[in-house]
MIDRENDO-723902 format. One record per residue: residue in one letter; z, x, y of N, C-alpha, C, CB in turn. Coordinates in pm, whole numbers, padded with zeros to 5 digits, always signed. Glycine has a CB too. Layout:
residues N
aZXYZXYZXYZXY
...
This chain:
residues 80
x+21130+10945+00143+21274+10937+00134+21309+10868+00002+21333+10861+00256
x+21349+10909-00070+21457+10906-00225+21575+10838-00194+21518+11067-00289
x+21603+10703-00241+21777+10682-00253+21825+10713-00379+21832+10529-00230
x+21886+10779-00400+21966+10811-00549+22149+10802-00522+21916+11006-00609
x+22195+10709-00615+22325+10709-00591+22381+10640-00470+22358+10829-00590
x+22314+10593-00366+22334+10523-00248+22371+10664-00162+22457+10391-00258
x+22262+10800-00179+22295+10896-00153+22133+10917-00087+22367+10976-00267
x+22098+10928+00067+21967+10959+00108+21897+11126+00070+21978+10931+00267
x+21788+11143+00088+21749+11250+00021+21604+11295+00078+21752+11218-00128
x+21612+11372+00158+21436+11402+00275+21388+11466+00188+21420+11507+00447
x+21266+11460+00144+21181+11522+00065+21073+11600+00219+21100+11390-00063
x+21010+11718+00217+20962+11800+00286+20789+11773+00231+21043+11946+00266
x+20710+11766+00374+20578+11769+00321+20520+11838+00373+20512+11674+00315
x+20371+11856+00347+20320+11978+00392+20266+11944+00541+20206+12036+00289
x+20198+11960+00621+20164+11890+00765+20062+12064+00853+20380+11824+00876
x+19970+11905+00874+19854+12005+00893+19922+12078+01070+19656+11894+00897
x+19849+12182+01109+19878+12219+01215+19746+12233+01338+19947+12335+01177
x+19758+12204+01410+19633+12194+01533+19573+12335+01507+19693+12173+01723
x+19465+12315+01596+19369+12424+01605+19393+12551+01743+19222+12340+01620
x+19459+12481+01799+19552+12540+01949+19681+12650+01853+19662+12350+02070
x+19741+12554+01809+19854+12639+01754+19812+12777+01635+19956+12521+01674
x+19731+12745+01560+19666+12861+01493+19616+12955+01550+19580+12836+01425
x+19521+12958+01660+19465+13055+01742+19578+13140+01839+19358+12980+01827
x+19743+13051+01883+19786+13093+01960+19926+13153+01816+19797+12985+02102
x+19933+13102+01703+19985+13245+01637+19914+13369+01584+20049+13217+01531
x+19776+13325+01580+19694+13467+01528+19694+13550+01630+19538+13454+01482
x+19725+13557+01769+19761+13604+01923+19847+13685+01922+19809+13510+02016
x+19952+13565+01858+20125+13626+01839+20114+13745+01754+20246+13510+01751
x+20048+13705+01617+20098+13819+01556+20011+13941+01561+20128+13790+01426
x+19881+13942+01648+19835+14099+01650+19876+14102+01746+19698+14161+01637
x+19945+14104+01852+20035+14164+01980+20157+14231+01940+20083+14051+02082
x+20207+14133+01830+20345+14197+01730+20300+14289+01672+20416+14111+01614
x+20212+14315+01574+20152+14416+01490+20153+14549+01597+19989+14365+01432
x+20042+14502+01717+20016+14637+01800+20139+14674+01852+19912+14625+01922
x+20237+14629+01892+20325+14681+01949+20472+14712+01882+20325+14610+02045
x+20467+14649+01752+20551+14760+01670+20468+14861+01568+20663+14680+01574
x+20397+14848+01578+20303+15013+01545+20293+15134+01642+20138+14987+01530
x+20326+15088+01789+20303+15166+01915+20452+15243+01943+20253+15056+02049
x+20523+15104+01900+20707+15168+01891+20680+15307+01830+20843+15063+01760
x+20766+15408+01921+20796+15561+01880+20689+15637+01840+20888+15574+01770
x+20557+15582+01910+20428+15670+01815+20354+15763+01931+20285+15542+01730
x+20266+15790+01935+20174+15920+01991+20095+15794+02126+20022+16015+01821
x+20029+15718+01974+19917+15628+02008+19968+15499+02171+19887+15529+01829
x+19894+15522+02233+19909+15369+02336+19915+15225+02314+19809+15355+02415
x+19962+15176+02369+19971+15021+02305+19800+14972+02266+20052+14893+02445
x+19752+14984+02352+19598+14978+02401+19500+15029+02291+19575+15073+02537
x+19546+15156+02209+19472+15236+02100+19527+15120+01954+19543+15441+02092
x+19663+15091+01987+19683+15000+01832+19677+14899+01861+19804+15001+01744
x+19633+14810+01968+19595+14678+01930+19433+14700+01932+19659+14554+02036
x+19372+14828+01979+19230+14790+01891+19210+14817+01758+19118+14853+01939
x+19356+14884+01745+19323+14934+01587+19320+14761+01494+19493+15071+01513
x+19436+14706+01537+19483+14579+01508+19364+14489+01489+19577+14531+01614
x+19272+14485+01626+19146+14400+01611+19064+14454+01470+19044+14419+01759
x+19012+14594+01524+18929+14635+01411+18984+14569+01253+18932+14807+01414
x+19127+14603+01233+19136+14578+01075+19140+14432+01047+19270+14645+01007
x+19202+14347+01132+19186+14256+01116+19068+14202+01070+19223+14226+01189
x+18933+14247+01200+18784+14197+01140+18733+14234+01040+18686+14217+01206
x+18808+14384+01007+18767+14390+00830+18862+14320+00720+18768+14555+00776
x+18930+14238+00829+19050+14156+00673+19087+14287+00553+18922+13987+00539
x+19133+14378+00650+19198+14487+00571+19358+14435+00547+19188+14641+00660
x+19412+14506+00453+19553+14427+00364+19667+14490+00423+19565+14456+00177
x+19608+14614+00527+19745+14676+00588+19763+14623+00727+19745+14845+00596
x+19733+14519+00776+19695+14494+00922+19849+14418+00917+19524+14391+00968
x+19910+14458+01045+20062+14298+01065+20001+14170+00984+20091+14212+01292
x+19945+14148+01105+19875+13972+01140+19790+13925+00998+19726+13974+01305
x+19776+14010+00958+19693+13956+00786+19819+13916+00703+19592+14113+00673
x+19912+14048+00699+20031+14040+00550+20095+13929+00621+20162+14200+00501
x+20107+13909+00743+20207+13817+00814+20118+13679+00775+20234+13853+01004
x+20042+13667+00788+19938+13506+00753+19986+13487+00649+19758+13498+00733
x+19958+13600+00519+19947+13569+00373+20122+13540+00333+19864+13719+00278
x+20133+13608+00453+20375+13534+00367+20370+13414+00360+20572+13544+00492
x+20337+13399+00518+20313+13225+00548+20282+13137+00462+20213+13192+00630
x+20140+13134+00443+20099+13065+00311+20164+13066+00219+20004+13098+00259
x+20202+13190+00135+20265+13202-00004+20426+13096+00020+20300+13405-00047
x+20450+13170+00142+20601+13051+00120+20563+12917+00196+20777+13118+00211
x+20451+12892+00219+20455+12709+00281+20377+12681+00108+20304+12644+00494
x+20331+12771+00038+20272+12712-00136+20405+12678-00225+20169+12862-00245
x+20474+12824-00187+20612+12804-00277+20687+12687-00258+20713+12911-00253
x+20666+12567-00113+20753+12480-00094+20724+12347-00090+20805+12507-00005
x+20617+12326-00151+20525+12212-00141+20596+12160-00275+20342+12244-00137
C-alpha cells in the first residue's frame, strides 16, 4: 500500500494458487472445451472430450484448456 497525496493506493500482487485449485480448473476447462466443441456438431460429448484429453496430452495449440491456460498466464504476466 502507497500513500501519495494523503490519497491510499492497492498495489496488486501476484499469489501463488493451491494444487487443489489447479487440478480442479484444468477439469473446468476440458469439460468447457468438450462441450462447446460438441455444441451443434455430429460428434458426442463423449467423442470430444476424448478428443480434448488426447490433444491436451500432446500439448497441441488448438486444444480449449491449453489456449485457455496460456491467456491466463499472458494476462496474470501482463499484470504483475
Amino acid at each position: 500500500m502507497l500513500q501519495e497525496l494523503g490519497l491510499l493506493v492497492w498495489l496488486d500482487q501476484a499469489v501463488d494458487i493451491s494444487a487443489l485449485r489447479r487440478v480442479n480448473q484444468a477439469l473446468y476447462l476440458l469439460t468447457t472445451g468438450a462441450r462447446e466443441s460438441s455444441f451443434r456438431n455430429i460428434k458426442t460429448i463423449a467423442e470430444c472430450l476424448a478428443d480434448e484429453l488426447i490433444n491436451a496430452a500432446k500439448g497441441s495449440s488448438n486444444n480449449y484448456a491449453i489456449k485457455k491456460k496460456d491467456e491466463i498466464e499472458q494476462f496474470a504476466k501482463a499484470n504483475r
